[in-house]
N, C-alpha and C positions, 0 to 999 in steps of 0.2 A: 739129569744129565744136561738140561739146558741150562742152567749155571755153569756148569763145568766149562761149556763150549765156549761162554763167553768170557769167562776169568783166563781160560787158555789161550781165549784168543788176544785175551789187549795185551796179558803177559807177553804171547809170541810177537808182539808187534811191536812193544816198547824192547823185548830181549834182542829182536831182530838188528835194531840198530846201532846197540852194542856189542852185537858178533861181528856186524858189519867195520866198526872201529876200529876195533882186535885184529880182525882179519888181515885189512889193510897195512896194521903195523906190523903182522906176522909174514904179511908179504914184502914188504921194503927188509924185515932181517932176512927174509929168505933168499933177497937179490943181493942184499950188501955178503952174505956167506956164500952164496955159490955152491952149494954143494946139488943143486937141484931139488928142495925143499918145496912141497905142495900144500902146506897148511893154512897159507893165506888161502888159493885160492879154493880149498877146501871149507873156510872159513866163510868163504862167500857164497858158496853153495847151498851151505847151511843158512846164510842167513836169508838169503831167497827162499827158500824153501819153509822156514819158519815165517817169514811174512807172508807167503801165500796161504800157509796153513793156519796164520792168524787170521785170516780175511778170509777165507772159507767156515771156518766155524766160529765167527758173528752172523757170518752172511744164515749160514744154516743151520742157527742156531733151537728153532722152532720146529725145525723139520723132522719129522719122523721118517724122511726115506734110509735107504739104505745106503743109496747114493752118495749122499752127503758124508755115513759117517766112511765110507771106500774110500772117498776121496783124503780123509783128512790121517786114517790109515796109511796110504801112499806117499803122503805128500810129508808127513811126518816121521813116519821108515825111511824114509832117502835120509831124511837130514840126521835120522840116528846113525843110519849106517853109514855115512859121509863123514861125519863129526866123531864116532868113535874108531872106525878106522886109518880115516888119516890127519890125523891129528897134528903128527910131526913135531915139530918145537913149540907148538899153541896149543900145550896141556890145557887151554881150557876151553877147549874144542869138545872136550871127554865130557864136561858141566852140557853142554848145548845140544851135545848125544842122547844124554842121559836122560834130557831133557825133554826132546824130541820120544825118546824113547816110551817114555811115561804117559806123552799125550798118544802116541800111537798102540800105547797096550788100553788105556780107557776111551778110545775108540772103538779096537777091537771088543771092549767089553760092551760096550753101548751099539754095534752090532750084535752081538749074540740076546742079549737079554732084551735088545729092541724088537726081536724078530718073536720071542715070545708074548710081549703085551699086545701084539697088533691083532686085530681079529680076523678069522680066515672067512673067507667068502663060501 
C-alpha cells in the first residue's frame, strides 16, 4: 500500500489543480447564468480536499498507523460526496468523485487489512 499512497498522492495533487481550473470556470458560468448554480464552488471544495488528501498520504506514507489511513478516508469521502453530489453544470466534477471515491475505498481497504498484519501485544 505504500506505493499506492504515494502514486495517489502526486495524482491528487497535480489533479488538484485542474479541478481547481474547472472549478473556477464552472463558477464565472454559474454567475454569467444566474440561476444559482454551486458547481464551481463545489469544485473548489473538491479540489482542496484532494490537495490535502495528496499531502497527507506522501506525508504518511510509511506509516502503519491507523491514523493516517482515517485521515485520508475522511478527507477523500468529502471530496467524493462533494464532487458526485453537486456537480451541477461541471459534469466533470462526477470524474474527481469518482476519483476521490476510489482513493477513499483503498484506504478503507488498507485500514481493515492493516489492522491484521500488525502484531498484538
Amino acid at each position: 500500500m505504500k506505493v499506492w499512497k504515494l502514486v495517489a498522492g502526486i495524482f491528487s495533487i497535480v489533479l488538484s489543480v485542474i479541478v481547481l481550473f474547472q472549478s473556477c470556470a464552472a463558477g464565472v458560468v454559474d454567475a454569467i447564468e444566474d440561476q444559482g448554480g454551486t458547481s464551481g464552488s463545489a469544485g473548489l471544495i473538491v479540489a482542496i480536499v484532494m490537495l490535502a488528501g495528496g499531502i497527507v498520504s506522501i506525508a504518511t506514507r510509511s506509516s502503519q498507523k491507523k491514523g493516517a489511513n482515517i485521515a485520508l478516508l475522511i478527507l477523500f469521502g468529502i471530496g467524493a460526496v462533494t464532487g458526485l453530489a453537486m456537480h451541477g453544470i461541471y459534469t466533470d466534477l462526477i470524474i474527481w468523485g469518482v476519483f476521490c471515491l476510489i482513493n477513499a475505498i483503498l484506504a478503507l481497504i488498507n485500514i481493515i487489512t492493516g489492522s491484521k498484519n500488525q502484531p498484538t501485544l
